[in-house]
C-alpha positions as CSV (number, residue, x, y, z in Angstrom):
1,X,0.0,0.0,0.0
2,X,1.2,3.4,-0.8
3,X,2.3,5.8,2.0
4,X,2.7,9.4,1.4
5,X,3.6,12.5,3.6
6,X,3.2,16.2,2.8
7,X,5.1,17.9,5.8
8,X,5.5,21.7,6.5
9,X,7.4,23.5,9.0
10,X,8.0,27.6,9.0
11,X,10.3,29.4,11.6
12,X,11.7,32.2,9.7
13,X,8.7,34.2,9.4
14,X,9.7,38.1,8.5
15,X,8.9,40.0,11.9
16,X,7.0,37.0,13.6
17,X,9.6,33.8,14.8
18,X,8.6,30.8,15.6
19,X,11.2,28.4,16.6
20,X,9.9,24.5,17.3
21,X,7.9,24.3,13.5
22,X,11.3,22.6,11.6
23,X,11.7,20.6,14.7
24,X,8.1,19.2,14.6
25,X,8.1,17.9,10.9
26,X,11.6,16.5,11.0
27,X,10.3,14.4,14.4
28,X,7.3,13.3,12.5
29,X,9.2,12.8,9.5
30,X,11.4,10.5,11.8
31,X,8.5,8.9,13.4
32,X,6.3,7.8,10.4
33,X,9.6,6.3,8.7
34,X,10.5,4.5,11.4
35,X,7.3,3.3,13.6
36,X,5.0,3.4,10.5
37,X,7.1,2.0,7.5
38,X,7.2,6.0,5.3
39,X,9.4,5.4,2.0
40,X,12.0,8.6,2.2
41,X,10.6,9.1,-1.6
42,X,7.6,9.1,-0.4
43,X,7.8,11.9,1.8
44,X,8.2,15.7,0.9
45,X,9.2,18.0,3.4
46,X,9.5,21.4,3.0
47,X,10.4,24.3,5.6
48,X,10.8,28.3,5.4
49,X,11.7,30.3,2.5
50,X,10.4,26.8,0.5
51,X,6.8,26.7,1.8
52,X,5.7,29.3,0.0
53,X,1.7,29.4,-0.8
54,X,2.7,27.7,-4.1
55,X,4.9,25.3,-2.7
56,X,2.0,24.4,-0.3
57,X,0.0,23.7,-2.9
58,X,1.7,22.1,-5.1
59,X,3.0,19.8,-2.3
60,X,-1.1,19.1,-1.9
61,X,-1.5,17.9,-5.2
62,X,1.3,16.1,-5.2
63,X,0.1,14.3,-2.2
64,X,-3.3,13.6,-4.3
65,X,-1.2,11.3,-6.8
66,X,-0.8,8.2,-7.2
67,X,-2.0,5.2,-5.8
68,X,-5.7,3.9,-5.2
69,X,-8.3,4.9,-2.8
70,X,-6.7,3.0,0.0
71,X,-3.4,5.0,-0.2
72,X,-2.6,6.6,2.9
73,X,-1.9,10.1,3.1
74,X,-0.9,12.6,5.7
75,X,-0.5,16.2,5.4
76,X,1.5,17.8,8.2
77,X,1.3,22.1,8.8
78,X,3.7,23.4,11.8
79,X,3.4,27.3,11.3
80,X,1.4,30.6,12.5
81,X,-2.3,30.0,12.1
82,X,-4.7,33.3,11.6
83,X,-8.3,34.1,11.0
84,X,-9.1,36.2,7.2
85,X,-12.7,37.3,7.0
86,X,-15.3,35.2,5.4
87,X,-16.1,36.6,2.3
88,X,-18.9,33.7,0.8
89,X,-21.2,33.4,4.2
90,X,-20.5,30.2,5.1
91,X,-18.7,31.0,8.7
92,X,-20.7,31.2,12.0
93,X,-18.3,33.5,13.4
94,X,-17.4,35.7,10.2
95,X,-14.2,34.1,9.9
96,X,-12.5,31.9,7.2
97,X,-9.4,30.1,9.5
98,X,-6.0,30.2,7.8
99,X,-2.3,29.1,7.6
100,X,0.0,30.9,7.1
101,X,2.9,30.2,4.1
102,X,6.4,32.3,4.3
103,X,5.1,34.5,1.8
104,X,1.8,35.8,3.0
105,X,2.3,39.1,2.9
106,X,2.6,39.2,-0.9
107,X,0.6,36.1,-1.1
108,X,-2.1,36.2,1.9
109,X,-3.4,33.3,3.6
110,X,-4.2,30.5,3.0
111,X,-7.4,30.1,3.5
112,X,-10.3,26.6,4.8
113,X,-12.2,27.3,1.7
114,X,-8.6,26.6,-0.6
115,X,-8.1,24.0,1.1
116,X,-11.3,21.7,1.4
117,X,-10.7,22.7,-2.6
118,X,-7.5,20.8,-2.5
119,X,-8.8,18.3,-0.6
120,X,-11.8,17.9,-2.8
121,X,-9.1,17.1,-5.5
122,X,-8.1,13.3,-3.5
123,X,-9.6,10.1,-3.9
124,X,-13.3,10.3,-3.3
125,X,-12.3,7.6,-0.4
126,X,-9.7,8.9,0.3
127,X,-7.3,8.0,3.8
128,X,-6.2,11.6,5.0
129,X,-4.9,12.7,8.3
130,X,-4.2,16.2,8.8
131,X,-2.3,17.1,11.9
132,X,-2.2,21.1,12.5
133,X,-0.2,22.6,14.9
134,X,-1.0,26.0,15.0
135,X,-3.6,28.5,16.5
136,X,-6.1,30.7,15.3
137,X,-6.8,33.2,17.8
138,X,-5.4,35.6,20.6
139,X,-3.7,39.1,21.0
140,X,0.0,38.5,21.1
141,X,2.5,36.5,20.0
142,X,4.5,36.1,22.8
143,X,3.2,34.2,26.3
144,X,5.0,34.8,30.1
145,X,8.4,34.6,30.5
146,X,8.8,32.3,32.7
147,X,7.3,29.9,30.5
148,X,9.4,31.1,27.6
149,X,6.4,30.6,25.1
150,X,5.4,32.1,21.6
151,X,2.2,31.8,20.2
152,X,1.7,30.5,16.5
153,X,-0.6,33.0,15.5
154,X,-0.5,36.2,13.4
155,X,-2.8,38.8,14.7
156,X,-5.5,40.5,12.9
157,X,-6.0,43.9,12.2
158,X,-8.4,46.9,13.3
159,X,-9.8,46.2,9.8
160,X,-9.9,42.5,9.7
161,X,-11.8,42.3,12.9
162,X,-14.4,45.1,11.9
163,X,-14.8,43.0,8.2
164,X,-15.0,39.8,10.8
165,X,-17.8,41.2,12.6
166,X,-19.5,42.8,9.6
167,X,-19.6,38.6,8.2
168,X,-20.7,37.1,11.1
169,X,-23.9,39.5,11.1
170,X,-24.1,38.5,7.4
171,X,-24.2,34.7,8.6
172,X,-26.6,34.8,11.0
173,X,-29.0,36.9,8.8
174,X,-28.6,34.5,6.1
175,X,-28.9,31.9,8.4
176,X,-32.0,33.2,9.9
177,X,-33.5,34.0,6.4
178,X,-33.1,30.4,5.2
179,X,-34.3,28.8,8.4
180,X,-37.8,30.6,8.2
181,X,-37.7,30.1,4.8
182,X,-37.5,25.7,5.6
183,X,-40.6,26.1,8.8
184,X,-42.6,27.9,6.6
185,X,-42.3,25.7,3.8
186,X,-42.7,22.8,5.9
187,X,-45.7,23.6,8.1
188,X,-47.6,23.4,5.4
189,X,-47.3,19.8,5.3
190,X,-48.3,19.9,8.7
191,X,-45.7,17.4,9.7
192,X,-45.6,16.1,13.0
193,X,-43.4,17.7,16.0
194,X,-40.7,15.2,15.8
195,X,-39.9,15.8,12.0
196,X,-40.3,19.9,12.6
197,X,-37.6,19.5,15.0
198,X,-35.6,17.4,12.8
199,X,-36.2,19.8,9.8
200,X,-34.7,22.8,12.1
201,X,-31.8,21.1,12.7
202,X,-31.3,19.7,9.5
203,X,-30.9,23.6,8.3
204,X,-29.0,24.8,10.6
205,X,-27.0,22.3,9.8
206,X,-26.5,23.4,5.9
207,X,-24.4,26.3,8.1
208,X,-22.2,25.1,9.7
209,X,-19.1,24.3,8.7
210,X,-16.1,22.0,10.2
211,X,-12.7,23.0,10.1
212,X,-9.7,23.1,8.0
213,X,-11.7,22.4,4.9
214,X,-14.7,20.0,5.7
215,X,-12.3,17.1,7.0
216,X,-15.5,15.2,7.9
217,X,-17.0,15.1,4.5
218,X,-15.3,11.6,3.5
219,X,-14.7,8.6,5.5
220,X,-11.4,8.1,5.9
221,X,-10.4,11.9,6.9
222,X,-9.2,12.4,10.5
223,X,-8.4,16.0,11.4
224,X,-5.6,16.0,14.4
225,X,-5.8,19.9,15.8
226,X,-3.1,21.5,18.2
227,X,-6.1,23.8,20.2
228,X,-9.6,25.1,19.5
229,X,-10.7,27.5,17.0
230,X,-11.0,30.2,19.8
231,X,-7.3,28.8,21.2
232,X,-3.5,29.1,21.1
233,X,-0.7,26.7,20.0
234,X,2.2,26.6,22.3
235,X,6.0,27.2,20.8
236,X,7.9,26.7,23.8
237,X,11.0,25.1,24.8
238,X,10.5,21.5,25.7
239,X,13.2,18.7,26.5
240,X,16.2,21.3,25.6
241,X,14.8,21.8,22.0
242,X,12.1,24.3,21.2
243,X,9.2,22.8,19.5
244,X,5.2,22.5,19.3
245,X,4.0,21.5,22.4
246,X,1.2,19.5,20.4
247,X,3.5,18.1,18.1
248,X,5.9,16.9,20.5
249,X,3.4,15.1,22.9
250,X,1.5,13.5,20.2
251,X,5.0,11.9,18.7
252,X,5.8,11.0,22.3
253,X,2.8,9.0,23.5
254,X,2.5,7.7,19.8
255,X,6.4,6.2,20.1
256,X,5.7,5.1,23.6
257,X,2.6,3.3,22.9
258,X,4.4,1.4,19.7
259,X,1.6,2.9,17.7
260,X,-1.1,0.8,19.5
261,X,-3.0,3.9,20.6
262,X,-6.6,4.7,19.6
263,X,-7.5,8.1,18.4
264,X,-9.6,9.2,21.4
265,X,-7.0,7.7,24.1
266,X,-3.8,10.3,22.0
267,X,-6.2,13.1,22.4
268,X,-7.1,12.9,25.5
269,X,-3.5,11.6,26.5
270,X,-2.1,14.3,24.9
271,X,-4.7,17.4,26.3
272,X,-4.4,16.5,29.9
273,X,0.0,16.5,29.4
274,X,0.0,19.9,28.2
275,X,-2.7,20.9,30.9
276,X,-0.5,19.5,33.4
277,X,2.6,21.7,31.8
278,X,0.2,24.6,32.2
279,X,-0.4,24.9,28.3
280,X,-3.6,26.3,27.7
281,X,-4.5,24.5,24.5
282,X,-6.7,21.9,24.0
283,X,-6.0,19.5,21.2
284,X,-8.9,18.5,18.8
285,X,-10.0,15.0,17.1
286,X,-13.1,15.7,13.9
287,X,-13.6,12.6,11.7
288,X,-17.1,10.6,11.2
289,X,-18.8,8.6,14.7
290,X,-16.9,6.1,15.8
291,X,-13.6,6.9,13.9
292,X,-12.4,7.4,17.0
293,X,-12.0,4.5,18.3
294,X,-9.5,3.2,15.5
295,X,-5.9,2.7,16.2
296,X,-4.2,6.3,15.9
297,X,-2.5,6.8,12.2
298,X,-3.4,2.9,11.6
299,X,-4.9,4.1,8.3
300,X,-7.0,1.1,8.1
């Protein structure tokens, strides 16, 4: 079966550092050709000046390639996270989530919407796990000394968040709009309780959106988060080395349980260690119902 890894780690970020994002894909690099049998060839890496926006997604579609719909494939981001404004309607909050390439300021971000277009581009069954190690909210990029911590976030402007705000109303107008629009057209059916409540939901439903691109639309998609939507990703200085406090513990516990580990016992492994090291993140599992409970990056 073909194996294939995508991996992207960005320090040198022009006026925002980061410092732990090349160490996390080289130690995941290390672990999936060692614990989980990676080909070198099979593995693209690429970190700082190289991941560009368009060497992000080329690396994407070259992930896509090759094999059947069995083929496992992993895409890896280690970088600043951010939030852009949503500009089609389709975001609760007003906000599209981001990453962030090297090049963003001639480039921008990176936004869900390009992404779940990538991903669209896979095997309709296709076996993808994304692990994300950044953040997507917060107000500095720095945390207390003490703890010698940066956040992997770039900060939004005065005009981002008033263009947030201004799409979130937008949302829940539109939202509002369609909702009436479903009651009214099913009351005159005069359907029975059970099915009105199930129609509301159902509509509310064509709102909301999951994220990094819709991870839970196909099967064999798990999405592997470093914090919340509303959270920050730790850089910090762990063991000697800096690196992503998610990244680090989920390669931990992953070697240390020889990869016999199911999804739900790494996340919540992994969330109450970096509570425990007083980092306030916590990590995030999305794929379909009982996903879950499969061996973590078994790739069935």
């Amino acid at each position: 079966m073909l194996k294939k890894a995508f991996l992207v780690g960005i320090n040198a970020y022009r006026g925002s550092l980061l410092r732990g994002c090349v160490n996390d894909v080289n130690a995941m690099k290390e672990l999936l050709t060692s614990l989980y049998g990676f080909e070198e060839d099979n593995i693209r890496l690429i970190t700082d000046k190289e991941a560009t926006t368009k060497g992000i997604v080329e690396g994407l579609g070259w992930l896509a390639q090759g094999g059947d719909e069995k083929a496992v494939r992993v895409f890896h981001y280690a970088g600043h996270g951010h939030f852009a404004p949503d500009e089609n309607k389709d975001e609760p909050d007003g906000s599209d989530e981001a990453v962030v390439a090297y090049d963003y300021k001639s480039a921008g971000y990176l936004i869900d919407d390009k992404l779940k277009e990538l991903y669209d581009s896979f095997p309709a069954n296709s076996n993808l796990t994304l692990i994300m190690d950044c953040c997507h909210s917060g107000t500095t990029n720095r945390g207390p000394e003490e703890l010698d911590i940066y956040y992997r976030f770039i900060p939004n402007t005065y005009a981002e968040r008033k263009a947030i705000a201004a799409a979130k109303r937008k949302f829940h107008e539109a939202q509002r709009q369609f909702v009436m629009k479903e009651v009214k057209g099913f009351a005159k059916t005069r359907g029975r309780d059970e099915e009105f409540e199930q129609r509301i939901e159902a509509a509310m439903k064509k709102f909301e959106k999951q994220r990094f691109g819709e991870v839970r639309t196909r099967e064999g998609n798990i999405l592997l988060a470093a914090c919340q939507s509303d959270q920050q990703a730790a850089d910090a200085k762990i063991s000697g080395a800096y690196r992503g406090a998610f990244t680090f513990y989920l390669v931990k516990f992953l070697r240390e349980a020889n990869g016999k580990i199911t999804y739900r016992e790494l996340i919540e492994k992994v969330g109450k260690t970096l509570d425990a090291h007083k980092f306030a993140q916590a990590p995030q599992l999305e794929c379909i119902a009982g996903r879950e409970r499969a061996q973590a990056l078994a790739f069935f």
